[in-house]
C-alpha positions in Angstrom: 0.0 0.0 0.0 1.1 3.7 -0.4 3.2 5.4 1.9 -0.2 7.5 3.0 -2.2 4.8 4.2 -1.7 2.4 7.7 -3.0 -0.9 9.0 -4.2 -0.1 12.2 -4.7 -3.5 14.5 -6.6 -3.3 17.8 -6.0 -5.6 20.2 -5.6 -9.1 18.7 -4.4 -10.0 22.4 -5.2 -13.5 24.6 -7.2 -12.0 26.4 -10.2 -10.8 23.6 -9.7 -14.4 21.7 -10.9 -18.1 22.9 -9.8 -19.0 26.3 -9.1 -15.5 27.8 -10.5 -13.5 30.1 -13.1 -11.3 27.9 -13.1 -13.7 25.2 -15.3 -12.7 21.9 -16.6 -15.9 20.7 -14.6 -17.2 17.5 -12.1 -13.9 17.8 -9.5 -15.5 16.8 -10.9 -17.0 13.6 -9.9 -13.1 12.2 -6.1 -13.7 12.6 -5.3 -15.3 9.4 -7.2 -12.5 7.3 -5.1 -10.4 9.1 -2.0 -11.6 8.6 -2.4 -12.1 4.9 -3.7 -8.0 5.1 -0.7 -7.0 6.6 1.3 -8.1 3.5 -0.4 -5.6 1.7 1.1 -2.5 4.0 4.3 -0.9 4.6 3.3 0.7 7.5 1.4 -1.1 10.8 0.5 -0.3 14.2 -0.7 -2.6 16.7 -2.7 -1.2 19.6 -2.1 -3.1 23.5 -4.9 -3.1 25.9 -2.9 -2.4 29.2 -4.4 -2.4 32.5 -3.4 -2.1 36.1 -5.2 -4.5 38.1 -7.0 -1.2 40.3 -8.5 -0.6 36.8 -11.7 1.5 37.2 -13.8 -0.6 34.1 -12.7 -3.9 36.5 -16.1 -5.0 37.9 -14.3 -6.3 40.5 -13.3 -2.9 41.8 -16.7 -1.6 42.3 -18.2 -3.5 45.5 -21.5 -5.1 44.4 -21.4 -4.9 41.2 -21.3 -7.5 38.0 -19.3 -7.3 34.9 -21.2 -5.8 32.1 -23.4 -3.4 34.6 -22.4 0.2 34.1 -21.7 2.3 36.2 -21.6 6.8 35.9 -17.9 8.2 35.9 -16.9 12.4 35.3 -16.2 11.3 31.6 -20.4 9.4 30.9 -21.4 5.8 31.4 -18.8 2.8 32.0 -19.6 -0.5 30.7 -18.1 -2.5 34.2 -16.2 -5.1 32.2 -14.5 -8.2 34.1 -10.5 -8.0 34.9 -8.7 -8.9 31.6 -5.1 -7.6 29.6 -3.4 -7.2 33.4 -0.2 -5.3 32.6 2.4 -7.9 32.3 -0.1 -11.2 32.6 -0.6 -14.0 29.3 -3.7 -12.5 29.1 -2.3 -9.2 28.4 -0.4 -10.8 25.7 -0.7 -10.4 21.7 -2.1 -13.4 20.1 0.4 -15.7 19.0 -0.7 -16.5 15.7 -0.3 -12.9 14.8 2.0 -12.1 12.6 2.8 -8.8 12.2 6.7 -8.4 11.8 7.0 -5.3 9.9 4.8 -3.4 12.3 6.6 -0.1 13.5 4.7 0.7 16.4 3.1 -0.6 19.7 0.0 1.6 21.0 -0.6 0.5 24.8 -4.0 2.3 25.8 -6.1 1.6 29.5 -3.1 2.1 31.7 -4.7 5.1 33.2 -6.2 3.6 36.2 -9.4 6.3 36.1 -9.9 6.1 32.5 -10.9 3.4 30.4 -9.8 3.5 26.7 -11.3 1.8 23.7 -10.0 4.1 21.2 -6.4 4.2 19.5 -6.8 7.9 19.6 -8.5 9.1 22.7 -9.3 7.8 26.3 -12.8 7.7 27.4 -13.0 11.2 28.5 -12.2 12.5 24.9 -9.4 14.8 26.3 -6.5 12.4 27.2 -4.7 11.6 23.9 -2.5 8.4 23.1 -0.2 10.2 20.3 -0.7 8.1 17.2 -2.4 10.8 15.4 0.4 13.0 15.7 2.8 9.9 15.2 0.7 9.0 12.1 0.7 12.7 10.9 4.4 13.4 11.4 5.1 10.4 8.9 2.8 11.6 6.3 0.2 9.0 6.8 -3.2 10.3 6.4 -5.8 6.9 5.4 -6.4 4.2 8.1 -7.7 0.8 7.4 -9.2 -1.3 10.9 -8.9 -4.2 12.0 -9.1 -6.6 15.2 -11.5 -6.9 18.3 -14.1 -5.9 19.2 -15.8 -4.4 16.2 -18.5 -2.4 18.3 -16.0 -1.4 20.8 -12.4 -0.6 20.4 -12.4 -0.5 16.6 -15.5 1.3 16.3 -14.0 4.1 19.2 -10.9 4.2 17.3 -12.4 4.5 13.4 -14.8 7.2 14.5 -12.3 8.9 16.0 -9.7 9.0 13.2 -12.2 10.1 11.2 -12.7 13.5 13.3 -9.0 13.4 13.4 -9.5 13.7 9.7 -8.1 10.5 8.1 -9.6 8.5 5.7 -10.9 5.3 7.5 -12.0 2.0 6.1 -12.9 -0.8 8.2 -12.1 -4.2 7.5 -15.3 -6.1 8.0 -13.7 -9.7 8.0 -10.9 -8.9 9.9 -13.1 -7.7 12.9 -15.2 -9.8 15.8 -17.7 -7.8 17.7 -19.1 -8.7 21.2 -22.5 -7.8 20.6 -23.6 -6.8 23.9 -27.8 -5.9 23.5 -27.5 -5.4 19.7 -24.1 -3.4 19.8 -22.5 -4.5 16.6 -25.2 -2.8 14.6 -25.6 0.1 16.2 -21.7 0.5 15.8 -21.9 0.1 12.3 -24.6 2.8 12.0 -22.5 5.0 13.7 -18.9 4.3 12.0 -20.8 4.8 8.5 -22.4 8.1 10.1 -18.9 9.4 11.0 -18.0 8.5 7.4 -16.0 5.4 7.7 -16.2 3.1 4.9 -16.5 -0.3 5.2 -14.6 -3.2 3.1 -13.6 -6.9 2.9 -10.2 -8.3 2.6 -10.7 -9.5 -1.2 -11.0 -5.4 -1.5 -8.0 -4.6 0.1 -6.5 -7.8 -1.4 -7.7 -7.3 -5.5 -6.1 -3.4 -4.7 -2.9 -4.1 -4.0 -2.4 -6.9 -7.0 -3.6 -4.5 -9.4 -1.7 -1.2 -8.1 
């Protein structure tokens, strides 16, 4: 792919795939379209979910509560998720069927005990920035394509917001796994296409790069 565009790759990690602790059913299932998509691009970033184990979206840190109640912080409503991607723990830890060698960069996000962060941009409280757009702008990089877990969470946070960055975003629809908490997948994908993300499929990305 040109020099302008990245593959951005959110959290492909132990913890998000079969066996971990927030697994999204069949998760892993994604990797090999992923690897096989990151041939296509000079340029890939990998984003790290990162928590400390006082993590304020850790159900376990709010006394009576369950994962997947929410809960009201200064920043809006908290999804109260349970403990998983412990700084330093397996489950913390990139797949490892990925296969991402040529990827320049490592985006750890969530390691702000107070804020959670599904975006590769911007923590929850959509003041506290991670730095990859200005890395990303700095190298002349100015089109995004998606992919990883979960669709209706981190990679929809983290498309809509490099769109208002004001990149060109295309999600990678089989190279994401959503949750789907209470009919969240489709309701992210409303909102990515309102934001004016595009979505694709890897035979697009694919047929592009053999013919360019």
């Amino acid at each position: 792919m040109q020099k302008n565009t990245a593959l951005i790759v959110v959290d492909v990690q132990n913890g998000f795939t079969p066996g971990g602790n927030l697994a999204v059913a069949h998760a892993d299932q994604i990797i090999p379209n992923i690897n096989q998509l990151a041939q296509c691009f000079d340029n890939i970033v990998i984003t790290q979910d990162w928590h400390p184990e006082n993590h304020v979206s850790f159900a376990q840190n709010h006394a009576g509560k369950q994962p997947f109640e929410t809960i009201k912080l200064d920043y809006g409503t908290q999804v109260l998720w349970p403990a998983h991607c412990v700084q330093g723990t397996p489950d913390a830890e990139l797949h490892p069927d990925l296969n991402l060698p040529s990827a320049q960069l490592i985006i750890r996000k969530g390691f702000h005990a107070q804020i959670d962060s599904y975006s590769a941009f911007m923590e929850a409280d959509q003041k506290t920035t991670t730095g990859l757009a200005g890395y990303l702008k700095e190298r002349g990089i100015d089109t995004v394509f998606i992919v990883g877990i979960a669709t209706d969470f981190c990679v929809a946070w983290t498309a809509i917001d490099a769109s208002k960055l004001g990149f060109k975003v295309y999600v990678i629809s089989d190279a994401t796994k959503g949750i789907d908490l209470d009919g969240s997948l489709q309701h992210a994908w409303q909102d990515m296409l309102a934001a004016g993300v595009k979505r694709l499929y890897v035979k697009d990305v694919i047929q592009q790069f053999q013919a360019s």
